[in-house]
Backbone bond lengths (Angstrom), bond angles and torsions (degrees), N, CA, C in turn:
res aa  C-N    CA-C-N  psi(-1)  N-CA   C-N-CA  omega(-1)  CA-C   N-CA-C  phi
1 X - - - 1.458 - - 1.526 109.72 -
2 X 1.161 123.71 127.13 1.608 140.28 167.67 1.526 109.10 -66.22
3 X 1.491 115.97 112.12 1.128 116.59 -154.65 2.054 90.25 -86.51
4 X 1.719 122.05 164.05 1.421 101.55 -174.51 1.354 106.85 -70.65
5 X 1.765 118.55 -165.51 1.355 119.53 157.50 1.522 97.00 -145.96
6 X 1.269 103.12 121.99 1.719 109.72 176.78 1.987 123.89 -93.26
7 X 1.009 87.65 165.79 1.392 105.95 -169.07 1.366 107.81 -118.37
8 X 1.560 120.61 132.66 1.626 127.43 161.34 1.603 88.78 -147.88
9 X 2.028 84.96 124.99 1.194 107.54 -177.50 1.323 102.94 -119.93
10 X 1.502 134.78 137.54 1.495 151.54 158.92 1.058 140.72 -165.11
11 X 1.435 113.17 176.56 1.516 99.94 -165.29 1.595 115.42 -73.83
12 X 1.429 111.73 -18.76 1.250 151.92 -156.95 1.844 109.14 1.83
13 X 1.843 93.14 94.29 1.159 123.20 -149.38 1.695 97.61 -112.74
14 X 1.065 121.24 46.33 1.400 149.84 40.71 1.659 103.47 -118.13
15 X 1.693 135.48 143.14 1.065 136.56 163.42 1.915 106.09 -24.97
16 X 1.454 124.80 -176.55 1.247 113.58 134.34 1.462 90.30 174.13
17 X 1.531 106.92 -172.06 1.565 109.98 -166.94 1.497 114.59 -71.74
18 X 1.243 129.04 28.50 1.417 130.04 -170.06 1.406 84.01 -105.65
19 X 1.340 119.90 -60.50 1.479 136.28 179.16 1.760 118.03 -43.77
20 X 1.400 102.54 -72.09 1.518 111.62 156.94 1.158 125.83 -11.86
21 X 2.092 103.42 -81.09 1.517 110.58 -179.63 1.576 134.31 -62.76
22 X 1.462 105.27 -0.97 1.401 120.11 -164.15 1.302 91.14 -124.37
23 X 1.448 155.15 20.12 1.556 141.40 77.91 0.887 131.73 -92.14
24 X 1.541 116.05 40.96 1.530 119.59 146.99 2.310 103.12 -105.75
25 X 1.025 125.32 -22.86 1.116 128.57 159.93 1.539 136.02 -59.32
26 X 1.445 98.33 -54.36 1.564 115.27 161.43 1.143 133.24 -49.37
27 X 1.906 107.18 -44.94 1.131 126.94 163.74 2.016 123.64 -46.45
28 X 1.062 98.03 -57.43 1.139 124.25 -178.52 1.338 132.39 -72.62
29 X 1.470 102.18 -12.51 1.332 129.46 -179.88 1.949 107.61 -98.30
30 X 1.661 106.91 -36.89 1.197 122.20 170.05 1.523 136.08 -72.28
31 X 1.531 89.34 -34.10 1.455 132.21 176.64 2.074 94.95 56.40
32 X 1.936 78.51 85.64 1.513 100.67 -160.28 1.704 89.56 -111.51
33 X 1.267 117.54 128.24 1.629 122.12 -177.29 1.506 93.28 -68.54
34 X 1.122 136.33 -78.59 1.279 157.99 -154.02 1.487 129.32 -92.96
35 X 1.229 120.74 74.13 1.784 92.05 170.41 1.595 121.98 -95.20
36 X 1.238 100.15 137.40 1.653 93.20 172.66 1.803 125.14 -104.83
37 X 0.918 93.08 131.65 1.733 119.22 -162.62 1.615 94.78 -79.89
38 X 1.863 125.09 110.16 1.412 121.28 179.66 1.733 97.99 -128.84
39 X 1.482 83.38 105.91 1.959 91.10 164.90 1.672 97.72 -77.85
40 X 1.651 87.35 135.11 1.793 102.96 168.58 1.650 118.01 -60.96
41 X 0.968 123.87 129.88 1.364 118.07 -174.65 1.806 104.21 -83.57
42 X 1.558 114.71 -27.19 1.292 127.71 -148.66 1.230 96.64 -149.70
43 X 1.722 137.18 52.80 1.456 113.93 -179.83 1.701 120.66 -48.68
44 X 1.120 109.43 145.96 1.384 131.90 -171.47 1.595 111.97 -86.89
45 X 1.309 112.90 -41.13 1.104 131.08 -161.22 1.835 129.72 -120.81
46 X 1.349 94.79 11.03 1.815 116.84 171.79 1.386 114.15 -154.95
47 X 1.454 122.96 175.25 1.470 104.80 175.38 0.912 121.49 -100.10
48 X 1.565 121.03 -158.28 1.791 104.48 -159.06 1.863 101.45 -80.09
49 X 1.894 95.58 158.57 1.114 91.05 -135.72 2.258 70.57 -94.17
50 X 1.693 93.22 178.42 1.749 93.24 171.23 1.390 123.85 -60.78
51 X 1.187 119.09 -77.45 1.428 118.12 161.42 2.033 133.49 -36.30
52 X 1.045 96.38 116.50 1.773 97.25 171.88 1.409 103.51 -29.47
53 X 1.432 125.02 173.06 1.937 128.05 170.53 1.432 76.92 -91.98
54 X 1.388 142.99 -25.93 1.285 113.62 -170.35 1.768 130.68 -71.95
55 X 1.877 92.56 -24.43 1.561 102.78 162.22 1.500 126.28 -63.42
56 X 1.544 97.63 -35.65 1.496 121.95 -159.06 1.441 93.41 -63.70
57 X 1.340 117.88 -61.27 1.602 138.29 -167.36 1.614 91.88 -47.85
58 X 1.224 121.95 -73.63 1.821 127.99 -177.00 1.415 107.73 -67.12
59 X 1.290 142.07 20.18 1.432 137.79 143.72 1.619 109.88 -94.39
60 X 1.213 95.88 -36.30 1.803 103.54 -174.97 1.299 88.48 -79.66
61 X 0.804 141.10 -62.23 1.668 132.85 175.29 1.677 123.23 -21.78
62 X 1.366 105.46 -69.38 1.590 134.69 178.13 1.550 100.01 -58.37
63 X 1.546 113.85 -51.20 1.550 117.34 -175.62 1.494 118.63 -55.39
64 X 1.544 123.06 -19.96 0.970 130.02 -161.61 1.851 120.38 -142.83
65 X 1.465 86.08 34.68 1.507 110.02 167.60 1.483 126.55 -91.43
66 X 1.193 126.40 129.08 1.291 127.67 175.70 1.971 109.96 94.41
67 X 1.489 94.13 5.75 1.653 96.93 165.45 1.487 115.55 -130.87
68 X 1.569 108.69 99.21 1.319 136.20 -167.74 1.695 102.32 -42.36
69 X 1.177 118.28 -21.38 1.996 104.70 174.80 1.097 116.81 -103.49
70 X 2.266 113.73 24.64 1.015 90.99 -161.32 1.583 85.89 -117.97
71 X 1.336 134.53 139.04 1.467 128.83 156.72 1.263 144.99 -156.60
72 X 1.131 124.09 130.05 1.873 132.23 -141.94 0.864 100.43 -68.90
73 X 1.368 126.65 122.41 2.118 130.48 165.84 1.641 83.10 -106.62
74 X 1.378 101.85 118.59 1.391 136.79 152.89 1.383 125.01 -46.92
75 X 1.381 111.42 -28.08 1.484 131.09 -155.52 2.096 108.76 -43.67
76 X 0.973 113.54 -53.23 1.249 124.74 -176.08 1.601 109.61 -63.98
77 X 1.324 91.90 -49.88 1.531 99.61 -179.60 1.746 124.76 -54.26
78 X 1.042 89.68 -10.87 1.668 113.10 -167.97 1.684 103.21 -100.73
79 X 1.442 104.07 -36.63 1.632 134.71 -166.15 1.858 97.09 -48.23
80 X 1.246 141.76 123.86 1.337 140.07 144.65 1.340 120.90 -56.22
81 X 1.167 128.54 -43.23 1.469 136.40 178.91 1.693 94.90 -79.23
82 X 1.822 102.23 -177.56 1.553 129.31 -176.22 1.306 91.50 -79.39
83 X 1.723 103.83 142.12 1.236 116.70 -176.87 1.428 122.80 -80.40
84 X 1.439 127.28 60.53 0.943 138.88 -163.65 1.791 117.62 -76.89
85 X 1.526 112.33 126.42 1.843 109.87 -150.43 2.025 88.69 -62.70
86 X 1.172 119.05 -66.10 1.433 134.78 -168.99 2.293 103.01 -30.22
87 X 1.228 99.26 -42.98 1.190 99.71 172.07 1.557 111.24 -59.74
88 X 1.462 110.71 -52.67 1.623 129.19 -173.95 1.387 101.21 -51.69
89 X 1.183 129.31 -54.50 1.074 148.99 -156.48 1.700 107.41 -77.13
90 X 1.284 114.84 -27.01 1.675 128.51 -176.91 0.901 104.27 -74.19
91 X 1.386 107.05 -65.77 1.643 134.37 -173.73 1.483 90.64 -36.61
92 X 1.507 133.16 -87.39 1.242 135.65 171.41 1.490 147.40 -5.80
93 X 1.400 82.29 -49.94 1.930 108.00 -178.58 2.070 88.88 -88.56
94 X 1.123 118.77 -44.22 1.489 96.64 163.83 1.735 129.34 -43.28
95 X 1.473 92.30 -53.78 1.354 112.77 -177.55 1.966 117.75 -59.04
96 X 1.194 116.01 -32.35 1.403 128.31 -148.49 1.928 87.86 -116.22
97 X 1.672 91.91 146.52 2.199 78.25 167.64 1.147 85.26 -71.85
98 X 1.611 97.57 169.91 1.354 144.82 -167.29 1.610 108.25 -69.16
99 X 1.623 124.72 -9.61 1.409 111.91 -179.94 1.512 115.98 -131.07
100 X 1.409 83.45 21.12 1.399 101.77 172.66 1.746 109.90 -79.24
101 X 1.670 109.90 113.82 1.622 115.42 -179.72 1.434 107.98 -55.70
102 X 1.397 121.65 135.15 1.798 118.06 163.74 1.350 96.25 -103.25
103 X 1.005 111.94 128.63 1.898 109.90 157.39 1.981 117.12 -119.66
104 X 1.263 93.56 114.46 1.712 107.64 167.75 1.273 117.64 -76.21
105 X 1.520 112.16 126.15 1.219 116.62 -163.31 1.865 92.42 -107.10
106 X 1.750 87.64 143.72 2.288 83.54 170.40 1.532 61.41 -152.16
107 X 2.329 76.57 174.38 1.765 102.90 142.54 0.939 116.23 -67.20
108 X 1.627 117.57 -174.39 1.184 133.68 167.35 1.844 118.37 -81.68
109 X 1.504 100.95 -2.09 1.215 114.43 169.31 1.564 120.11 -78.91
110 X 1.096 83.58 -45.81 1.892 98.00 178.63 1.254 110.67 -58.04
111 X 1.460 107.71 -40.59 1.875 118.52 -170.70 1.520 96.25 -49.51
112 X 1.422 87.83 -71.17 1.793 98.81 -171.98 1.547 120.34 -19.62
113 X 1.471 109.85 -47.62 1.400 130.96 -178.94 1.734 127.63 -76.68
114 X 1.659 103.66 -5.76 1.611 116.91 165.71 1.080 120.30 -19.19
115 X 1.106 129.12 -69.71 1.361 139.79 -153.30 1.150 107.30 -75.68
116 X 1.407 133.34 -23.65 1.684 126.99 153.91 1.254 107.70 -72.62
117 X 1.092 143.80 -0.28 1.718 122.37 165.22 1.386 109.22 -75.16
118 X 1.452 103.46 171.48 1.553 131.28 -160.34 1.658 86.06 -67.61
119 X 1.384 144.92 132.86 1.570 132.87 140.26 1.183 111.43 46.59
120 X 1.982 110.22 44.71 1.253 134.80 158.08 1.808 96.08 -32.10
121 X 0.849 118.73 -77.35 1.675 128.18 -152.75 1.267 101.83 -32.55
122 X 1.943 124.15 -42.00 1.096 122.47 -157.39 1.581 126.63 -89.02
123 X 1.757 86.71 -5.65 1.273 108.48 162.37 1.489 115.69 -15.38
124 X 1.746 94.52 -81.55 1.488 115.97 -179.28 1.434 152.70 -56.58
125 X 1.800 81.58 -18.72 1.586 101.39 153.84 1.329 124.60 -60.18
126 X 1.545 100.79 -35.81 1.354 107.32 -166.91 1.397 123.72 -96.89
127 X 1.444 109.11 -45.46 1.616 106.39 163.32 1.616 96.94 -127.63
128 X 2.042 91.55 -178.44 1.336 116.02 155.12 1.294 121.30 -48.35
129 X 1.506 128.64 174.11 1.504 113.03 145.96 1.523 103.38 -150.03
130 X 1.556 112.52 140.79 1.356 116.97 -174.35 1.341 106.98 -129.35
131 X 1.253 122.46 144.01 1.140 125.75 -129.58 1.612 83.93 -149.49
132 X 1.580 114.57 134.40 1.340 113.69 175.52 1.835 110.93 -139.60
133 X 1.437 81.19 147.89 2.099 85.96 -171.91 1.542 90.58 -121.98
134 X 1.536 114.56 167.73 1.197 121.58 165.53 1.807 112.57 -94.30
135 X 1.042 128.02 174.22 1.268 140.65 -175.99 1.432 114.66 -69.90
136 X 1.592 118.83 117.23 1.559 106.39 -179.52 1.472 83.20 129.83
137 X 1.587 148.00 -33.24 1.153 171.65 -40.12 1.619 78.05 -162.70
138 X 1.490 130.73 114.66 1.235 106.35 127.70 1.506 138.07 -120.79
139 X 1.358 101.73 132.15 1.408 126.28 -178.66 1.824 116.87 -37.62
140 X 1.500 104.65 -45.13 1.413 102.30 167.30 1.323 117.09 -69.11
141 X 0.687 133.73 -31.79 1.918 137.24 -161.68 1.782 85.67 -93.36
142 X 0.881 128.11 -39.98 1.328 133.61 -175.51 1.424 124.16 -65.95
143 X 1.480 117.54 -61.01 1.574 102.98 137.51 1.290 147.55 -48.46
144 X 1.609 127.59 -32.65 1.054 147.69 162.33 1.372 107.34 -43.76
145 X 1.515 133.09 -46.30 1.304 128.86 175.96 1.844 97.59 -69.58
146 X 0.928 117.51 -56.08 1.465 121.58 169.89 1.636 103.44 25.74
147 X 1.466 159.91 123.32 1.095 126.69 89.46 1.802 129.08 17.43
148 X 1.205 138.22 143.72 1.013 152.42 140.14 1.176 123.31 -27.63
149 X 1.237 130.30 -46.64 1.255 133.03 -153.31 1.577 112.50 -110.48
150 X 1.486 100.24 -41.58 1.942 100.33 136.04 1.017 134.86 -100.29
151 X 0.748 128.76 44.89 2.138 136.68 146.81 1.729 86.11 -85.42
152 X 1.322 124.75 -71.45 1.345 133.69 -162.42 1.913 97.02 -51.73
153 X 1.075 102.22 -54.38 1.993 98.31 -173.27 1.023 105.11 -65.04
154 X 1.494 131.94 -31.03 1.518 115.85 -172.74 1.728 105.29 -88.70
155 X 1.393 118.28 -13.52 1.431 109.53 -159.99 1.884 81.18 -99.42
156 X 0.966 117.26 -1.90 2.097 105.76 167.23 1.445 107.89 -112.23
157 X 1.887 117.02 -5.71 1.516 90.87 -176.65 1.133 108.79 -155.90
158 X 1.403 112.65 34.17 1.798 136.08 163.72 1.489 108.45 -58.80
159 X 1.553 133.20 115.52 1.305 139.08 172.71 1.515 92.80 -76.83
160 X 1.111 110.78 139.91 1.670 134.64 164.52 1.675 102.56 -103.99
161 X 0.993 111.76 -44.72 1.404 120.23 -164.30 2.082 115.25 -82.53
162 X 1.092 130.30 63.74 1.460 105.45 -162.03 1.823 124.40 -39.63
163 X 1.621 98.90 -23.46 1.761 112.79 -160.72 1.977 76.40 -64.72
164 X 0.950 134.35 -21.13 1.402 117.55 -153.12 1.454 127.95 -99.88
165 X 1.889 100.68 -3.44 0.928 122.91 175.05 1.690 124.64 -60.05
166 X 1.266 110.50 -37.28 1.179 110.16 178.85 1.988 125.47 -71.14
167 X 1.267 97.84 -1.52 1.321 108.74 -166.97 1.914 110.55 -93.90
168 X 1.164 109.38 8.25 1.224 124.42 158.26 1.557 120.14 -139.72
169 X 1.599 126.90 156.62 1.439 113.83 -167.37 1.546 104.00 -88.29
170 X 1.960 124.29 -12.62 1.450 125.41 -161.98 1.694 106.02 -163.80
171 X 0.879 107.82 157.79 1.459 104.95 135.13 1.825 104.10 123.87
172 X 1.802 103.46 -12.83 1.623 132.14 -179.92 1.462 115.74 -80.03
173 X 1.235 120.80 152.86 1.733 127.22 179.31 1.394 106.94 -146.05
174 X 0.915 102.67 102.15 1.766 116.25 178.58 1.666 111.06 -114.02
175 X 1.144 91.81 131.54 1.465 118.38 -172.04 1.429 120.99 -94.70
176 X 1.492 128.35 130.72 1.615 126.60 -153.65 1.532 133.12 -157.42
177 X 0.946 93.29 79.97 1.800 100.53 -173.77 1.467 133.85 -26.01
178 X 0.849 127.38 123.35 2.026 106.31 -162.87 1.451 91.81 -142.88
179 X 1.198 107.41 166.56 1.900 114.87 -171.32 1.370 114.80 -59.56
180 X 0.599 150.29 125.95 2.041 149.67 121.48 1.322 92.30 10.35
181 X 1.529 116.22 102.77 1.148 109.54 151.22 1.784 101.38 -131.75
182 X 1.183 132.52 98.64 1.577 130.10 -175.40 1.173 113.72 -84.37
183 X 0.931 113.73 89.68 2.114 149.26 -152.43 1.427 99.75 -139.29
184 X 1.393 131.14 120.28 1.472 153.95 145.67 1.256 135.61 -135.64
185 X 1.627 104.12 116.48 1.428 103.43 -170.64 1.311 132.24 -50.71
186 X 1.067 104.54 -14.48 1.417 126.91 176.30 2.378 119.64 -71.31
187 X 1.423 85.60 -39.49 1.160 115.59 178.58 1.581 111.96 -79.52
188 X 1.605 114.85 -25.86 1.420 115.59 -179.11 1.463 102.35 -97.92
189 X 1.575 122.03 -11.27 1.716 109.64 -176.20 1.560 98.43 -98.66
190 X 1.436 117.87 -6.08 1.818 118.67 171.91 1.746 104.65 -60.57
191 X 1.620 96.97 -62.32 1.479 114.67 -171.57 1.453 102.49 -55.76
192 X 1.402 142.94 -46.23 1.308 151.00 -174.58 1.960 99.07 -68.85
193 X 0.825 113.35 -37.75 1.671 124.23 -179.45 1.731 112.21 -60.44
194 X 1.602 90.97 -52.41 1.706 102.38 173.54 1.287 124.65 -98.93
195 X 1.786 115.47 27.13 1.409 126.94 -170.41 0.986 133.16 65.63
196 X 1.561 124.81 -5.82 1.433 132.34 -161.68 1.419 104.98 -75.48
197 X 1.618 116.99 172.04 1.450 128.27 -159.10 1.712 92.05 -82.18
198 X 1.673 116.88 145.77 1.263 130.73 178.74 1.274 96.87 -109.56
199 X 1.326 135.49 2.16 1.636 117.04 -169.48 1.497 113.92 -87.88
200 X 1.419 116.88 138.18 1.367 135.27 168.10 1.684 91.50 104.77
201 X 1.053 129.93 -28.52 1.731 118.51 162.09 1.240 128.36 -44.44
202 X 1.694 116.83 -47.31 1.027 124.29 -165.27 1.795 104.28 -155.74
203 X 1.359 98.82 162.78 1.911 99.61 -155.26 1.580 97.05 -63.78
204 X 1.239 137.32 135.84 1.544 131.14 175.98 1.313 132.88 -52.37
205 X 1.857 112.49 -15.57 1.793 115.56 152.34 1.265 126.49 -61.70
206 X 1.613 120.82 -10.01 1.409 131.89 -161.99 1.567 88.87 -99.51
207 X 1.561 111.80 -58.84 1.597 111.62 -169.26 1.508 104.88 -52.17
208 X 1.412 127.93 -36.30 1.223 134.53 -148.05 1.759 94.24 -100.43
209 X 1.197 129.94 -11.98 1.159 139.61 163.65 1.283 126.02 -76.02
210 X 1.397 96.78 -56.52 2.074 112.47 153.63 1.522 118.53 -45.98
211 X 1.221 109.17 -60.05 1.571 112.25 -178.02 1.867 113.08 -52.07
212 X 1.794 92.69 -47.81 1.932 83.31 170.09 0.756 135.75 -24.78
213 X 1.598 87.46 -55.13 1.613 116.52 -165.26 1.393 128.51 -96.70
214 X 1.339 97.54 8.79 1.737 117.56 162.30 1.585 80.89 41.94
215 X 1.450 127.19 68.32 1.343 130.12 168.96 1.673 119.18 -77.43
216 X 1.433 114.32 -32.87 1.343 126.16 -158.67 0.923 100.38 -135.75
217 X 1.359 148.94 36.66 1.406 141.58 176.68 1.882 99.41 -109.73
C-alpha cells in the first residue's frame, strides 16, 4: 500500500504554530508519511503579502526543522505565474506513480471559500482534501453556509473512515478536529508592528528571523 503524501499550501505571512499543528494533527490522524509545506510564490487570492516569498520560503523552512514528515517543496516559489494549488497538484501527480494518494490540507475556513479557486472542480481529480475545524465546531451550521456545490460533494464523498483513505489516489473530504490554537498571521505582524512579545505564536528561529529582517515593523 502507497502510504498518502499531503500538502499545506500558504502564503504563510509569517508561518506559525497554528499552521504547524494543523499538519502535524491531520497528519497523524491520516497516518500521512510526508507533508509538504508550499509557500505561494504569487498568491492568487489576497494581495501582496508583507514579506518577500523569499523571506516567507526561509521562515517556512526554519519553522519546520527538526520534524522528519515535515518538508519544503519550493515549487511555487520558483513558479513565474500565480500560485495556483491545481497546477501544484498536476505538477505532482506527473511526478509521483499514479496511485499514489495526495491529500490537501486547509481550514474549514478556506473550504467554505472553494468555489473561488482557480479549477476548484479539478481539485478532486487530483487529490484528497482534509479539512480541519477547531473544537466547539459546528458541523451543521457549517455546511449550511456551504455553497451548493459543496454541501452536494461533501454529502457523496465525505470519508468517515480515515484507514480508507488510502484506497483511492483523490476525489475524498474528510473532516478533523484539531486543538484551539487562535493564531493569525495577520494578528502576529500587528503585535510585531507595535513591538509586542511574539513568543509561543511561532517557533523562536522564525521570530528571530523576522526581527533580522525587521520584516514587520
Amino acid at each position: 500500500m502507497i502510504r498518502p503524501i499531503a500538502l499545506l499550501g500558504g502564503t504563510f505571512d509569517p508561518i506559525h504554530y497554528g499552521h504547524l499543528r494543523l499538519a502535524e494533527e491531520l497528519a497523524e490522524a491520516l497516518d500521512i508519511e510526508q507533508v509538504r509545506f508550499i509557500p505561494a510564490g504569487r498568491p492568487p487570492h489576497r494581495g501582496q503579502p508583507r514579506a518577500e516569498a523569499r523571506h516567507r520560503l526561509e521562515m517556512a523552512r526554519l519553522a519546520i526543522a527538526g520534524n522528519p514528515r515535515f518538508v519544503l517543496d519550493e515549487r511555487e516559489y520558483h513558479r513565474a505565474s500565480p500560485s495556483y494549488s491545481v497546477d501544484t497538484l498536476s505538477d505532482l501527480r506527473a511526478e509521483l506513480p499514479a496511485a499514489t494518494p495526495l491529500v490537501l490540507f486547509m481550514g474549514a475556513d478556506a473550504f467554505l471559500g472553494l468555489t473561488t479557486w482557480h479549477e476548484w472542480r479539478r481539485l478532486f481529480e487530483l487529490a484528497h482534501v482534509a479539512v480541519a475545524h477547531r473544537p466547539g465546531f459546528s458541523a451543521a451550521a457549517w455546511e449550511d453556509a456551504l455553497p451548493d456545490p459543496l454541501r452536494r460533494l461533501l454529502s457523496t464523498h465525505r470519508l468517515e473512515q480515515p484507514s480508507d483513505l488510502p484506497d483511492k489516489p483523490a476525489g475524498r473530504i474528510f473532516l478533523h478536529g484539531i486543538t484551539q490554537l487562535d493564531i493569525s498571521a495577520s494578528r502576529i505582524r500587528d503585535r510585531a508592528l507595535r513591538g509586542m512579545s511574539l513568543r509561543y505564536l511561532l517557533p523562536d528561529a522564525v521570530i528571530d528571523y523576522l526581527n533580522e529582517n525587521q520584516l514587520y515593523v
